[in-house]
LUMPA-964981 format. One record per residue (C-alpha): x negated, y, z. Coordinates in steps of 0.25 Angstrom, whole numbers, padded with zeros to 4 digits, always signed. Layout:
! residues N
XYZ
...
//
This chain:
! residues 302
-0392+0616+0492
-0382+0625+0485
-0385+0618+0472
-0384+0605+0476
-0370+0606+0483
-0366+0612+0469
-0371+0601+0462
-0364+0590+0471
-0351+0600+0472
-0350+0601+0455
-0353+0586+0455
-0344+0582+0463
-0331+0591+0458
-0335+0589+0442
-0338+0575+0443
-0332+0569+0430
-0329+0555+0423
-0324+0555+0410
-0312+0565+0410
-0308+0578+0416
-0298+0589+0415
-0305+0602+0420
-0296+0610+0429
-0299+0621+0438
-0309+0615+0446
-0316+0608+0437
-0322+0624+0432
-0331+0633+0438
-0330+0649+0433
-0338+0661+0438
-0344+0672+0431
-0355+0670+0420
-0368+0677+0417
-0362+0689+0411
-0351+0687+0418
-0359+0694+0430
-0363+0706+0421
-0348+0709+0419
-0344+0709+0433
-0355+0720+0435
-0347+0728+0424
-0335+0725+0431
-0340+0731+0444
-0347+0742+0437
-0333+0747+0431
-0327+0744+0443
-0337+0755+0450
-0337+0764+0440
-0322+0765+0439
-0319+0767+0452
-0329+0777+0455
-0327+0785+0444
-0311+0782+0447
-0309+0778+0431
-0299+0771+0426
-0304+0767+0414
-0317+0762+0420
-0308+0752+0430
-0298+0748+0419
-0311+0743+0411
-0317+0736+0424
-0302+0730+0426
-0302+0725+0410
-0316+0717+0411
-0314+0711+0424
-0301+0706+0418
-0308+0700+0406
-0318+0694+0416
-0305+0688+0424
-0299+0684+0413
-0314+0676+0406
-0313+0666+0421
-0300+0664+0416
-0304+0660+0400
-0317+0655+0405
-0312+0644+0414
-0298+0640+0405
-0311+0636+0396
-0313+0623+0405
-0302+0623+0412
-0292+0611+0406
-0301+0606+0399
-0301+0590+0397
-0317+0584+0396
-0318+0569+0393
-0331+0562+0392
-0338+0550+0386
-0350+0546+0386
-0358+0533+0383
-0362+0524+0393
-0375+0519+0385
-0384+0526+0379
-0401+0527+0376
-0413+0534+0379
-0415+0541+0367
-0400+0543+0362
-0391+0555+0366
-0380+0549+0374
-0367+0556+0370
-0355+0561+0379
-0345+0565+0373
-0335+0577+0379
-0320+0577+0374
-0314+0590+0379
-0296+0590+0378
-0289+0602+0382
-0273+0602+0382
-0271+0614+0373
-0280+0620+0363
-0288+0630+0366
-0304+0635+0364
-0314+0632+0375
-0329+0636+0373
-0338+0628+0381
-0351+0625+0385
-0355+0611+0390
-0369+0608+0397
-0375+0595+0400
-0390+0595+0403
-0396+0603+0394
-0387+0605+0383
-0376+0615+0382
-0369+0615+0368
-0356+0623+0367
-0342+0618+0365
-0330+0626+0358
-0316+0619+0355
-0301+0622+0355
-0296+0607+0351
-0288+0600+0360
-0300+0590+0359
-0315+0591+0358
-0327+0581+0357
-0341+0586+0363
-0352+0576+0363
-0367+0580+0372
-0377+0570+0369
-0386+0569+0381
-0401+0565+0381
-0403+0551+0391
-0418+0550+0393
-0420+0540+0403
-0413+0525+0402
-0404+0520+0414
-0391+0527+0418
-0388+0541+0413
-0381+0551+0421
-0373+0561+0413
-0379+0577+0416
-0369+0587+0421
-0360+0593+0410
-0356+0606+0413
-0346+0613+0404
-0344+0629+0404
-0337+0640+0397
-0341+0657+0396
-0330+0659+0386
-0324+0669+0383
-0333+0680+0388
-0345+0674+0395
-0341+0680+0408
-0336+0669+0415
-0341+0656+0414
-0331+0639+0418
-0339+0629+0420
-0338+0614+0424
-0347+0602+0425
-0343+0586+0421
-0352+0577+0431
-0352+0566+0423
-0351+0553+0432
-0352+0544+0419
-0367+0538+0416
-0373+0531+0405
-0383+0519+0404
-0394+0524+0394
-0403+0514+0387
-0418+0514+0385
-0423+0520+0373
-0428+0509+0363
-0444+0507+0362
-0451+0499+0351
-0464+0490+0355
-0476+0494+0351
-0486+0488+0343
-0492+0482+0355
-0479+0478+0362
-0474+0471+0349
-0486+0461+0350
-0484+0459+0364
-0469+0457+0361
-0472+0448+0350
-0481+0440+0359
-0470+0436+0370
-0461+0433+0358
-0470+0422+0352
-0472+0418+0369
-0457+0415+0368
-0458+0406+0355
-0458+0393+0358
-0472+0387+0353
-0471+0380+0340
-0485+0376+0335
-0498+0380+0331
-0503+0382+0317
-0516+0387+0309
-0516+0401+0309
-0514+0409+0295
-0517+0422+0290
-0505+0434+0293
-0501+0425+0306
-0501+0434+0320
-0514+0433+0331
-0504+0433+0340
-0499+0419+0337
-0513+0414+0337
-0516+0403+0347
-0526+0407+0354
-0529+0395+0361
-0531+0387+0351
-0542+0398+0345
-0549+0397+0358
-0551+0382+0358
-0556+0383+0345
-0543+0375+0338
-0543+0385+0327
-0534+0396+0324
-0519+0393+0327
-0504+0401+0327
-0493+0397+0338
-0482+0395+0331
-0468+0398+0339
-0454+0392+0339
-0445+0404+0335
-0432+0408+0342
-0421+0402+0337
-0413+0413+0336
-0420+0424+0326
-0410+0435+0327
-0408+0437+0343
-0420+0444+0351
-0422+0443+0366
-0426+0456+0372
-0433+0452+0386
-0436+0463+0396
-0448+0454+0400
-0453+0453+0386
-0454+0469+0384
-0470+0470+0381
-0471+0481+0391
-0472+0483+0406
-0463+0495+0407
-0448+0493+0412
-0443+0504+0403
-0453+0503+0391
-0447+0486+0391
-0432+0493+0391
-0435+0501+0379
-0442+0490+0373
-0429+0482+0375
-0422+0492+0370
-0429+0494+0356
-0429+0478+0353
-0414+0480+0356
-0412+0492+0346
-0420+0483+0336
-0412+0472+0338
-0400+0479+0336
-0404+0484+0321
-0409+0472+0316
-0395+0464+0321
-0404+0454+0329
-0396+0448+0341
-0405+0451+0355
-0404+0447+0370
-0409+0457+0383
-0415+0453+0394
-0418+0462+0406
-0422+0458+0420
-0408+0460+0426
-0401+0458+0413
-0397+0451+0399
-0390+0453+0388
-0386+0440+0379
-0389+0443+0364
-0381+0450+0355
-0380+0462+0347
-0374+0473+0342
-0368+0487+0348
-0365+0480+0361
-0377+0471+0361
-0384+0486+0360
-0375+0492+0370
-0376+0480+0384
-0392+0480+0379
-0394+0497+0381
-0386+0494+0394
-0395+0484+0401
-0407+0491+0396
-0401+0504+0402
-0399+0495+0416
-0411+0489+0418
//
């Protein structure tokens, strides 16, 4: 119960947008792992000092509890005015790091050493420039939308002793794409198939050597007419591609996303014009980055 009011208590106070100027609430200081070893010398000096009534022993005990006093201080003017804007893609893919990027501005120059933690990463950061670029690249594994993890930013320096902190609850999130999937052999027949099904029918004509089974017509075989090839009508537009959800030679909703998602990418390198269609949503033909861009968005939506 503890830790849930903790987590809805640091949610609520370091809830952030895209800007923010850390002041005296926005960080957290207490003692830090060896931190707690130097109070026990402290109260150790302190005992021995006045037991044995020795000066010297207490003006040592005075001089680290000094230099512990004075590391809150250095500690938390780490953090402590510091500027943190943030910007991050709205878009991105399953199977692509999708980058946000840090840019850290304080008024007057001076060295901060910081840690940042996000997930599983922790990477160190050292500036003294007014301004300063950090980019974490995180790891989105599932399509839909993408909720950014809790970035927490701390600093031990100068003495590990004493350890600022703060956390940035990113209320941004990101739509994220499905990862692009080729067809197999045995999709690519069956893909092929409904494309001759949508061909308007031509003609038939004698079969000839290197033609494919699959335009056989069968019918006329059974009657015993002989051995004939459907010939179909073409598209009259050669260079645009329709890509139909209900076409996808699969049964699965996510496996036909991906599906989609590869005949876009192929479309896309071969500079040939294409058209979506999902069951709640379409996307005119085009191409290009933007054509790219609205696609990865309504695949992500659906």
């Amino acid at each position: 119960m503890i830790q849930s009011f903790w987590s809805k208590w640091t949610k609520k106070r370091f809830s952030f947008a895209r800007q923010k100027t850390l002041t005296q609430k926005d960080v957290l200081v207490f003692i830090y792992q060896q931190g707690y070893l130097y109070l026990v010398l402290i109260f150790i000096t302190f005992i021995a000092g006045v037991n044995y009534a020795n000066n010297l022993i207490l003006g040592f005990c005075f001089l680290i509890s000094a230099v512990l006093c004075i590391s809150f201080y250095i500690t938390f003017k780490q953090l402590h005015g510091l500027e943190i804007d943030v910007s991050y893609a709205e878009l991105g893919q399953v199977g692509q790091p999708l980058v946000l990027e840090l840019y850290f501005k304080q008024s007057h120059s001076q060295a901060r050493y910081l840690w940042v933690q996000a997930d599983e990463q922790l990477d160190h950061i050292l500036f003294s420039d007014l301004q300063h670029r950090y980019t974490l690249e995180l790891s989105p594994d599932t399509r839909g939308i993408f909720t950014y993890p809790t970035i927490k930013f701390f600093s031990v320096y100068p003495f590990g002793l004493v350890r600022a902190w703060t956390y940035l609850y990113l209320t941004g999130q990101s739509w994220i794409a499905p990862r692009a999937e080729y067809p197999t052999m045995e999709q690519q027949r069956s893909q092929q198939k409904l494309e001759l099904e949508f061909d308007e029918f031509r003609e038939l004509r004698n079969f000839r050597q290197g033609d494919s089974i699959q335009a056989v017509s069968w019918k006329q075989v059974a009657r015993g007419q002989g051995l004939y090839v459907k010939v179909f009508e073409q598209h009259d537009d050669q260079h645009s591609i329709e890509i139909d959800y209900q076409h996808m030679p699969s049964t699965d909703h996510e496996e036909k996303l991906r599906l989609m998602m590869g005949l876009i990418e192929q479309c896309e390198q071969q500079q040939c014009a294409y058209r979506l269609f999902l069951p709640h949503a379409e996307l005119p033909k085009g191409m290009g980055e933007q054509q790219l861009q609205q696609a990865k968005r309504l695949l992500a939506q659906a």
